[in-house]
PyMOL Python script that loads the backbone (N, CA, C, O; Angstrom):
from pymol import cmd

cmd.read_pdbstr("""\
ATOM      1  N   UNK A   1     -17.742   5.028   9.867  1.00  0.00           N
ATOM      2  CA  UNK A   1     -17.733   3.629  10.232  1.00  0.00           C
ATOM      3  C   UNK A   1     -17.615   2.740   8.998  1.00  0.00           C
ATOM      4  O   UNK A   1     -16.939   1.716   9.097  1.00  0.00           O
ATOM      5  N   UNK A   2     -18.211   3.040   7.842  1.00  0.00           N
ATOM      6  CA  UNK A   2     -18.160   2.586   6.452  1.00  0.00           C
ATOM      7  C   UNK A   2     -16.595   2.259   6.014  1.00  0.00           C
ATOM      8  O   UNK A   2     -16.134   1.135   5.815  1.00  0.00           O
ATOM      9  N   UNK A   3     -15.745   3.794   5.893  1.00  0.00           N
ATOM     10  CA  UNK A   3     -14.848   3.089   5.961  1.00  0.00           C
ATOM     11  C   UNK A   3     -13.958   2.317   7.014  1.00  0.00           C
ATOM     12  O   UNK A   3     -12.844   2.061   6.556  1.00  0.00           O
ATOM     13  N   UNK A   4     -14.083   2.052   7.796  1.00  0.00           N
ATOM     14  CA  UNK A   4     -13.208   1.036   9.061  1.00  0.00           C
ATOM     15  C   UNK A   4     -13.697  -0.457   8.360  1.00  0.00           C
ATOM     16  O   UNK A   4     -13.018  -1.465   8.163  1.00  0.00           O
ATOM     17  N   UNK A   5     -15.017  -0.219   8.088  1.00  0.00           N
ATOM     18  CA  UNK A   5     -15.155  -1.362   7.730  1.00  0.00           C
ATOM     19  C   UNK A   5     -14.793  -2.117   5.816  1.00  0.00           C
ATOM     20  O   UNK A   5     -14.684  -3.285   5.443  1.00  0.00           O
ATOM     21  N   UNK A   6     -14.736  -1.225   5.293  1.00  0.00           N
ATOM     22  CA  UNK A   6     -14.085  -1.410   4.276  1.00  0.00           C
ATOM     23  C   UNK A   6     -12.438  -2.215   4.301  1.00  0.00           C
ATOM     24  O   UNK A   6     -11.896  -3.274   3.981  1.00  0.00           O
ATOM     25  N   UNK A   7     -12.107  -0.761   4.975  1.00  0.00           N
ATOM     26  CA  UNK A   7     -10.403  -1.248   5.243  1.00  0.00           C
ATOM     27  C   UNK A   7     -10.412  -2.540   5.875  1.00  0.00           C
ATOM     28  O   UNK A   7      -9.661  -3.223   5.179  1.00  0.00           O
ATOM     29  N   UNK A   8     -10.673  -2.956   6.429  1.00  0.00           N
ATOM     30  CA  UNK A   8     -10.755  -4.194   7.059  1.00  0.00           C
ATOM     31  C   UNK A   8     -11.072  -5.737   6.233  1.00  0.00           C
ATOM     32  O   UNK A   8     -10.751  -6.874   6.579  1.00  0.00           O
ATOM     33  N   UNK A   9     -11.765  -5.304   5.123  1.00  0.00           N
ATOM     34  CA  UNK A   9     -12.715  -6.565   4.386  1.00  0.00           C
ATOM     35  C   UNK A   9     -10.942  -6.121   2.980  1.00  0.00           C
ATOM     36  O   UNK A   9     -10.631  -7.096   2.295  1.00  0.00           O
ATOM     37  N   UNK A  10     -10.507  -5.464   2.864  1.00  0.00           N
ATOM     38  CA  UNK A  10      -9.833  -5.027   2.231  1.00  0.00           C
ATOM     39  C   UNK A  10      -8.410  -5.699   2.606  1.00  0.00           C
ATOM     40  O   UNK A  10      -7.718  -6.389   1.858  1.00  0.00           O
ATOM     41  N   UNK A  11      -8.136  -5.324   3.970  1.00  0.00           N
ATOM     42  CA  UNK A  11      -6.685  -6.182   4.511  1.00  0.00           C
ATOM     43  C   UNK A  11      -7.024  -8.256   4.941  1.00  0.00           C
ATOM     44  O   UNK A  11      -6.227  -9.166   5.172  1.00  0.00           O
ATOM     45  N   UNK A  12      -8.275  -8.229   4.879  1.00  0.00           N
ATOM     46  CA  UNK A  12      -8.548  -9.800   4.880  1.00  0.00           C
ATOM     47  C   UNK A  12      -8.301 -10.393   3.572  1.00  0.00           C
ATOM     48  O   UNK A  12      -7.491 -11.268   3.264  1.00  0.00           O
ATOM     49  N   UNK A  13      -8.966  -9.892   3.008  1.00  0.00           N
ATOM     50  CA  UNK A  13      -8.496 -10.269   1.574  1.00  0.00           C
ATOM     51  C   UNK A  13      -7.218 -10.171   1.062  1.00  0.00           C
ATOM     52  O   UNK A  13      -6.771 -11.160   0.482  1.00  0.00           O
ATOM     53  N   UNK A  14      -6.539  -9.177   1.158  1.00  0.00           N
ATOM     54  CA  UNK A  14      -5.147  -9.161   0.904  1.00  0.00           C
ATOM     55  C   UNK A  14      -4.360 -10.385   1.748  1.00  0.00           C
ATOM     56  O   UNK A  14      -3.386 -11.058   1.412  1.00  0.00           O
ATOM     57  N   UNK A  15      -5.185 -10.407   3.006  1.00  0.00           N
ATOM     58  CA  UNK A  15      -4.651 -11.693   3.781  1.00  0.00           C
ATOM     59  C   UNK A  15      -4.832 -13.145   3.596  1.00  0.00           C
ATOM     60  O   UNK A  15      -4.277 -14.019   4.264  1.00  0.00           O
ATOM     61  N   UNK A  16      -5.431 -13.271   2.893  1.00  0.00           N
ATOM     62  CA  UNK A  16      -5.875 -14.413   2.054  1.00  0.00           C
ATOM     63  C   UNK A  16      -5.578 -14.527   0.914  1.00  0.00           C
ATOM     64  O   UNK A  16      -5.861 -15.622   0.429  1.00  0.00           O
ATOM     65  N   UNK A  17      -4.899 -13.501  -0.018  1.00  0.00           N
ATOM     66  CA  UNK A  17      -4.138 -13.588  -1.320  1.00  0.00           C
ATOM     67  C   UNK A  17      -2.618 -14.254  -0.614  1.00  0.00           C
ATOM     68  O   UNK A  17      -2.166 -15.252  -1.174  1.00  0.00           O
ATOM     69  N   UNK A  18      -1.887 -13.710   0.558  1.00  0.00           N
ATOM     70  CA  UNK A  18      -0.759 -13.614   0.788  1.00  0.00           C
ATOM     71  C   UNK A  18      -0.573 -15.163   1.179  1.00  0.00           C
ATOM     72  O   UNK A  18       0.587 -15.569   1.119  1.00  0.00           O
ATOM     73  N   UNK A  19      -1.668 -16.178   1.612  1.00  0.00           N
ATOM     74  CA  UNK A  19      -1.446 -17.160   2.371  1.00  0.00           C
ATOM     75  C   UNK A  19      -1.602 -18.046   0.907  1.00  0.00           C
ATOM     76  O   UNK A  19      -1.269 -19.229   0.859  1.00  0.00           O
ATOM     77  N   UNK A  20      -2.225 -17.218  -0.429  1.00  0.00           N
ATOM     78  CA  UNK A  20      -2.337 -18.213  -1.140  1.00  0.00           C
ATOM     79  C   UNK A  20      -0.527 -18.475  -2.220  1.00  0.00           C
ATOM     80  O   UNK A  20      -0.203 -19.432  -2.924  1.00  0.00           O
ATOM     81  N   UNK A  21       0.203 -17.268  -1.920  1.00  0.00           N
ATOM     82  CA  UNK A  21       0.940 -17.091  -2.496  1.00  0.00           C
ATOM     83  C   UNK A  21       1.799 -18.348  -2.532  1.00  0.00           C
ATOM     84  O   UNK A  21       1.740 -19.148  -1.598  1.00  0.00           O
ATOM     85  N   UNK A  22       2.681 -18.570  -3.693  1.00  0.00           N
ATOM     86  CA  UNK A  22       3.714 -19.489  -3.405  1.00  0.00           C
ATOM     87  C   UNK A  22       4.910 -20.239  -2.765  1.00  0.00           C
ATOM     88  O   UNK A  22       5.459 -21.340  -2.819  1.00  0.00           O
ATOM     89  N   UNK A  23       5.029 -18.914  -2.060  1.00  0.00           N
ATOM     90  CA  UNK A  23       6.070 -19.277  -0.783  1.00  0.00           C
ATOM     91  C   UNK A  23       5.802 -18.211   0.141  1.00  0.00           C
ATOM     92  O   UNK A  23       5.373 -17.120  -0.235  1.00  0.00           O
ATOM     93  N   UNK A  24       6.153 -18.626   1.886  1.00  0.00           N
ATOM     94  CA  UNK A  24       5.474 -18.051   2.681  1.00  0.00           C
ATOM     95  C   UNK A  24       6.275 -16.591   2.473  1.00  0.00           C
ATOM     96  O   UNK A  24       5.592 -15.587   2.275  1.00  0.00           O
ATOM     97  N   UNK A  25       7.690 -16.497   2.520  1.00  0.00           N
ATOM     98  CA  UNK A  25       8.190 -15.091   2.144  1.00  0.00           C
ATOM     99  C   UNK A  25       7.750 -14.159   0.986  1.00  0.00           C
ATOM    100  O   UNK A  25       8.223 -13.036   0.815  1.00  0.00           O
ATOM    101  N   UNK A  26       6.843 -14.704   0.244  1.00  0.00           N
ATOM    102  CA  UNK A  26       6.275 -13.814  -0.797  1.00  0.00           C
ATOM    103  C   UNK A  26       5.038 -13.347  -0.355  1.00  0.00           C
ATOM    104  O   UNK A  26       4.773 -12.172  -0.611  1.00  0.00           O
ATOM    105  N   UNK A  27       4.100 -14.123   0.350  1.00  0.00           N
ATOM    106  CA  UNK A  27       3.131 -13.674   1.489  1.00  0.00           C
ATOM    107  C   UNK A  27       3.692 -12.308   2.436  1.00  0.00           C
ATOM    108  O   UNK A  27       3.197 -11.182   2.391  1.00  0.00           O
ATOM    109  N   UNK A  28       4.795 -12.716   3.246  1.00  0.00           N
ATOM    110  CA  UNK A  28       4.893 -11.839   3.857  1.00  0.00           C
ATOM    111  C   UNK A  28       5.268 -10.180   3.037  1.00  0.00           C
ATOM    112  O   UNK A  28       4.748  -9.093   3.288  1.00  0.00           O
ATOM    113  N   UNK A  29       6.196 -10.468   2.158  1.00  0.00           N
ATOM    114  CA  UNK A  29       6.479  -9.405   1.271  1.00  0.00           C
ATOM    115  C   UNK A  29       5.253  -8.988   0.853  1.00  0.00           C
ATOM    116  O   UNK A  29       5.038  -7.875   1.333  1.00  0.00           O
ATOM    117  N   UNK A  30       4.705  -9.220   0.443  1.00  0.00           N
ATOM    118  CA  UNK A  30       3.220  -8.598  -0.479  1.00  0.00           C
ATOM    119  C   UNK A  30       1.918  -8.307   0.949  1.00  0.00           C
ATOM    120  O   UNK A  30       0.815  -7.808   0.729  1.00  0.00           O
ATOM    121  N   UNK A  31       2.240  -8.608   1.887  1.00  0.00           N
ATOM    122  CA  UNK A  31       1.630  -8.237   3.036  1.00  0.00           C
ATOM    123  C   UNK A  31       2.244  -6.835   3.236  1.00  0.00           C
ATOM    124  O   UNK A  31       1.548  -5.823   3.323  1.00  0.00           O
ATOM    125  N   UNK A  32       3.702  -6.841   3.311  1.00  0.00           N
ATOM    126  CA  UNK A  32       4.392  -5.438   3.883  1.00  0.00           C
ATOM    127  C   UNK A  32       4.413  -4.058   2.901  1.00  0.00           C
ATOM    128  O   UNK A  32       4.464  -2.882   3.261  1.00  0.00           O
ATOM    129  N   UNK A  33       4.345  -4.746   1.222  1.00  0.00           N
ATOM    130  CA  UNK A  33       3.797  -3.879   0.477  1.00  0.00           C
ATOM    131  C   UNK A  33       2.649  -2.907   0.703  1.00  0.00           C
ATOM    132  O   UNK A  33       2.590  -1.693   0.899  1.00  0.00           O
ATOM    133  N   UNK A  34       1.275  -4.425   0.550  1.00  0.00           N
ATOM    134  CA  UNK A  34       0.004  -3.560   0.802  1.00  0.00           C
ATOM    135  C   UNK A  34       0.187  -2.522   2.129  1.00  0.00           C
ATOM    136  O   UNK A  34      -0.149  -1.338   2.121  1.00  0.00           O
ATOM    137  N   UNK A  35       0.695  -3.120   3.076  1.00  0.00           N
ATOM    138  CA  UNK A  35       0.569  -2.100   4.714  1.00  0.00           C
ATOM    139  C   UNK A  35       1.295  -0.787   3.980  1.00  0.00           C
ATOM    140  O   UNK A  35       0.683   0.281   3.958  1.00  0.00           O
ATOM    141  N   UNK A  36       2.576  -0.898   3.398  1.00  0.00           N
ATOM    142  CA  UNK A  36       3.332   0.370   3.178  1.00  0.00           C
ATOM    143  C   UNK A  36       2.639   1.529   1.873  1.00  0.00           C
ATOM    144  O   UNK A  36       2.922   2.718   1.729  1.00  0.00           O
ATOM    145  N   UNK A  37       1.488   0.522   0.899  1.00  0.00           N
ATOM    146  CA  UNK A  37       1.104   1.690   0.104  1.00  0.00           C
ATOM    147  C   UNK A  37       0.016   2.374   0.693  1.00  0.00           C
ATOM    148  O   UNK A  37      -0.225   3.554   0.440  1.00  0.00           O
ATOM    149  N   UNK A  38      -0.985   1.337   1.856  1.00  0.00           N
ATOM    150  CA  UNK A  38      -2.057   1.846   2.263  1.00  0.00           C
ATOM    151  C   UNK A  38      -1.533   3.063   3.306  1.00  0.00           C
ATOM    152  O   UNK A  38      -2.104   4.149   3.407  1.00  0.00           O
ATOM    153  N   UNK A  39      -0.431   2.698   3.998  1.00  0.00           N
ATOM    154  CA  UNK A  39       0.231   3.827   4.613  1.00  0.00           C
ATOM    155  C   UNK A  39       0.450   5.011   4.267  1.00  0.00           C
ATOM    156  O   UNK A  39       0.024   5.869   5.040  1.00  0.00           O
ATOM    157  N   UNK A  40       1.090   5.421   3.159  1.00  0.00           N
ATOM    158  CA  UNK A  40       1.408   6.257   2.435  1.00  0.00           C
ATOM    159  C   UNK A  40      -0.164   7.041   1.674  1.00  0.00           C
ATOM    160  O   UNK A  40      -0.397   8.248   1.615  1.00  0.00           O
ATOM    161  N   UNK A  41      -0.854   6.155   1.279  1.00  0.00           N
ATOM    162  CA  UNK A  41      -2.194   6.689   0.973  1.00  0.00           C
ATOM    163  C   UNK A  41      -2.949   7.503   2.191  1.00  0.00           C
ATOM    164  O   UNK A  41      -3.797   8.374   1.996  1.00  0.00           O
ATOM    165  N   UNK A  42      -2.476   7.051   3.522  1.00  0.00           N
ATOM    166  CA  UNK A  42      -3.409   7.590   4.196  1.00  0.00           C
ATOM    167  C   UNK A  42      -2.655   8.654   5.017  1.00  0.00           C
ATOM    168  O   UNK A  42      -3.431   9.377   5.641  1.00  0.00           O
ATOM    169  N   UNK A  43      -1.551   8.899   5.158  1.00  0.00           N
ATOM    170  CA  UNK A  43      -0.228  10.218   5.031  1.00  0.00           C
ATOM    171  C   UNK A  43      -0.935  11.116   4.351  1.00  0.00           C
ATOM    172  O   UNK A  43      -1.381  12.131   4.885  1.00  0.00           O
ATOM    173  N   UNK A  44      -1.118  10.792   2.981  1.00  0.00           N
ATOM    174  CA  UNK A  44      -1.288  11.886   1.785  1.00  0.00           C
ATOM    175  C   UNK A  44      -2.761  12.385   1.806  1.00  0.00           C
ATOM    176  O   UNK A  44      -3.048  13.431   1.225  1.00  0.00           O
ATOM    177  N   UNK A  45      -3.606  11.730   2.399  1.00  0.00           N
ATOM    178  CA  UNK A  45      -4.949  11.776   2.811  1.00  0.00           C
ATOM    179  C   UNK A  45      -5.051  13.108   4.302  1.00  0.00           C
ATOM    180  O   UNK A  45      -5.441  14.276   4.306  1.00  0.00           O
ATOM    181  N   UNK A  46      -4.618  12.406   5.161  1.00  0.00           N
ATOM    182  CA  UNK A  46      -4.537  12.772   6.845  1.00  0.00           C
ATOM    183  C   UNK A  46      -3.457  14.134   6.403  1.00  0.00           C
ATOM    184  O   UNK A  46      -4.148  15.102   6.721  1.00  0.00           O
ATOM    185  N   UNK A  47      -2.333  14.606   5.924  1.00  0.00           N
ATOM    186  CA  UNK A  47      -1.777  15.372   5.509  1.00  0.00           C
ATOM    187  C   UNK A  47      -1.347  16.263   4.067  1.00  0.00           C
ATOM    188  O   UNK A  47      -0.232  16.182   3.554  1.00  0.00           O
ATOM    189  N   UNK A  48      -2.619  17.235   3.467  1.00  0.00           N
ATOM    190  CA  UNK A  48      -2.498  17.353   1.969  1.00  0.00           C
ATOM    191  C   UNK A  48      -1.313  18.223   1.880  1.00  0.00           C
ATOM    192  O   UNK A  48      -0.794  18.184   0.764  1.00  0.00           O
ATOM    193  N   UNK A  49      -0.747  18.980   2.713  1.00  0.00           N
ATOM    194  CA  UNK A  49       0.109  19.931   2.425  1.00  0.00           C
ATOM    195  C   UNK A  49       1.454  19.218   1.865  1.00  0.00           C
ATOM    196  O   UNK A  49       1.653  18.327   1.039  1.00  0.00           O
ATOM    197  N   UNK A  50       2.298  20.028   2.703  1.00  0.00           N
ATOM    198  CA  UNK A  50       3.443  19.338   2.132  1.00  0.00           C
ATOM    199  C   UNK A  50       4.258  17.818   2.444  1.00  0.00           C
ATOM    200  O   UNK A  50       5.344  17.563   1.924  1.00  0.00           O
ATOM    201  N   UNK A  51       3.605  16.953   3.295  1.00  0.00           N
ATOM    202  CA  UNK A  51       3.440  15.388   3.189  1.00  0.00           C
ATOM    203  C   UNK A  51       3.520  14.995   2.230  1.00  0.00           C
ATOM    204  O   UNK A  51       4.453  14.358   1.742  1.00  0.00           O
ATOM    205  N   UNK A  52       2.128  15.440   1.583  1.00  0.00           N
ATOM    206  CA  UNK A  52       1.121  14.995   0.930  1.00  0.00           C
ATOM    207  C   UNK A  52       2.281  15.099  -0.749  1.00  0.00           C
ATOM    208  O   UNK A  52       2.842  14.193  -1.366  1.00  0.00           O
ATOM    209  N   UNK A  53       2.244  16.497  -0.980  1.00  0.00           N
ATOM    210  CA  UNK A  53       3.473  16.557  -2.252  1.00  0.00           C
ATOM    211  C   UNK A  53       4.570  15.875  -2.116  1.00  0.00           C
ATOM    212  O   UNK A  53       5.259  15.705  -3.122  1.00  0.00           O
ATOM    213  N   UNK A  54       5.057  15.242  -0.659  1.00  0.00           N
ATOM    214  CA  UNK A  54       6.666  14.303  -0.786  1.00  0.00           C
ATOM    215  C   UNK A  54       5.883  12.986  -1.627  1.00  0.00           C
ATOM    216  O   UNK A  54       6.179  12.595  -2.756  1.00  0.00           O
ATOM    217  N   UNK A  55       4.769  12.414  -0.702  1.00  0.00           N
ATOM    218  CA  UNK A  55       4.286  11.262  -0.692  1.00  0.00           C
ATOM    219  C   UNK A  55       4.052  11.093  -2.300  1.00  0.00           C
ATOM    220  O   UNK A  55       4.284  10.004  -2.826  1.00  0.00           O
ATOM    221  N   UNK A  56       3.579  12.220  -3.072  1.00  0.00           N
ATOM    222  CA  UNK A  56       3.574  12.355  -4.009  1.00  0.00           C
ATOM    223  C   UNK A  56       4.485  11.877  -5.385  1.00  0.00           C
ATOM    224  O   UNK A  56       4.454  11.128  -6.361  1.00  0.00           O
ATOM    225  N   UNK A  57       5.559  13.204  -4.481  1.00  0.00           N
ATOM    226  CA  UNK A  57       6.834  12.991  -5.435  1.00  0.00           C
ATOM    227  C   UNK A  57       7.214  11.723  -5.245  1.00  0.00           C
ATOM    228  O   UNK A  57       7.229  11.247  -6.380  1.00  0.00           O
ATOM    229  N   UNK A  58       7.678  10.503  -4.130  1.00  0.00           N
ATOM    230  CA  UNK A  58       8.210   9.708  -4.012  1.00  0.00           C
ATOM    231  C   UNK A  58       7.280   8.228  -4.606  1.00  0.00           C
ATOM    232  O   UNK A  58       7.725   7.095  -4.785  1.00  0.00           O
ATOM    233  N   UNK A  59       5.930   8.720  -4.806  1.00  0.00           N
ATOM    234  CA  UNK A  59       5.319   7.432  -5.606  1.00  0.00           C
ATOM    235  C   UNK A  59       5.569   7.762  -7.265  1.00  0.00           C
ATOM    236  O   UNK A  59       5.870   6.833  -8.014  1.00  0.00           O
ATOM    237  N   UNK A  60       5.422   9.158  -7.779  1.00  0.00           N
ATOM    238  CA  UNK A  60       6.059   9.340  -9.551  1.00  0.00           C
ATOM    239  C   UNK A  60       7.670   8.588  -9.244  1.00  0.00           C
ATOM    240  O   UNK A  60       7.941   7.555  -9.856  1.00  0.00           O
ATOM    241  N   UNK A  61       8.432   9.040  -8.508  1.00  0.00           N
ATOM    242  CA  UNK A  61       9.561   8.360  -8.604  1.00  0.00           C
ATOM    243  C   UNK A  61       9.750   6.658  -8.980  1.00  0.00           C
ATOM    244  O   UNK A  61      10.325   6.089  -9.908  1.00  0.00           O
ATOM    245  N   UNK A  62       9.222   6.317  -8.171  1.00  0.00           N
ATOM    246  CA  UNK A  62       8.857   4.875  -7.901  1.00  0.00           C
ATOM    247  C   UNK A  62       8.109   4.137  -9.551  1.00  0.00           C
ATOM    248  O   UNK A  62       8.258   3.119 -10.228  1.00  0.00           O
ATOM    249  N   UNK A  63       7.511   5.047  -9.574  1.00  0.00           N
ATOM    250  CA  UNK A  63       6.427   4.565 -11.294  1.00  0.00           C
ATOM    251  C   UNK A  63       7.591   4.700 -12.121  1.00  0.00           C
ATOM    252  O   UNK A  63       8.161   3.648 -12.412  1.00  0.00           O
ATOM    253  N   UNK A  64       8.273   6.255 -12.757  1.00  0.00           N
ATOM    254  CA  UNK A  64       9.351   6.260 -13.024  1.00  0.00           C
ATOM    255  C   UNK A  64      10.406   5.378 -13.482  1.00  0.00           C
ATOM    256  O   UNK A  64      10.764   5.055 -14.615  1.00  0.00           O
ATOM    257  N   UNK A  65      10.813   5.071 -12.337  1.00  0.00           N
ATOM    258  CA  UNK A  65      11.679   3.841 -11.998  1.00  0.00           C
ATOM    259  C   UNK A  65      11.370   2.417 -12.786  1.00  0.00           C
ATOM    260  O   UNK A  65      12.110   1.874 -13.607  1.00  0.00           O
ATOM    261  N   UNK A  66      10.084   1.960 -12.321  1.00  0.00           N
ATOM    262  CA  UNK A  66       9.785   1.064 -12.745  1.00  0.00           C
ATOM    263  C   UNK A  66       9.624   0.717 -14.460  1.00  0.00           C
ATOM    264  O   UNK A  66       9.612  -0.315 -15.131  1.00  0.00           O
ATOM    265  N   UNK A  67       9.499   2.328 -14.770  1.00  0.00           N
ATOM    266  CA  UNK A  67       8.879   2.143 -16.188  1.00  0.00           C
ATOM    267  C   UNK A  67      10.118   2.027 -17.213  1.00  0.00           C
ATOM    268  O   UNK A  67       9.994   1.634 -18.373  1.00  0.00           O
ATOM    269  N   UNK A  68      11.428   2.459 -16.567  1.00  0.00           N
ATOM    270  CA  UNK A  68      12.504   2.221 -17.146  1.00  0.00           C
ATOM    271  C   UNK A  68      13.208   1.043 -17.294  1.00  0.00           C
ATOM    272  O   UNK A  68      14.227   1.245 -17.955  1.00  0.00           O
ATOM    273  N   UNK A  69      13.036  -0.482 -16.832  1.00  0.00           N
ATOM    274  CA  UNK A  69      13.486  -1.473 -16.575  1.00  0.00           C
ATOM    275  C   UNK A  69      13.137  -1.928 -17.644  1.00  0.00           C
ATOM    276  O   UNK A  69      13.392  -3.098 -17.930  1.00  0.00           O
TER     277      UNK A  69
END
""", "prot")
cmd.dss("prot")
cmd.show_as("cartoon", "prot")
cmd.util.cbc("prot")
cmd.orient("prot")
């Protein structure tokens, strides 16, 4: 129950960063972020096998990526 209630005090807040953002499409973007990493966190959680190693591989990719720009 601890965590339900975590996650929750967790996506309010994120919901209240997004409304503070500068334009409402950057709200929504950074809303669809948080949903898509908490997603993926909880894939790799709910599935350690081989999910869990894509979810893996496809977030080093992503870091990767980023670190080359």
């Amino acid at each position: 129950m601890f965590i339900y209630v975590l996650a929750a005090t967790f996506y309010l807040f994120a919901l209240i960063a997004a409304f503070k953002m500068e334009s409402p499409l950057k709200g929504i973007l950074f809303m669809l972020v948080v949903v898509g990493v908490t997603g993926l966190l909880y894939l790799f959680i709910l599935f350690p096998g081989i999910s869990g190693l894509s979810v893996t591989l496809m977030l080093a990719a992503f870091i990767l990526k980023q670190g080359r720009r």
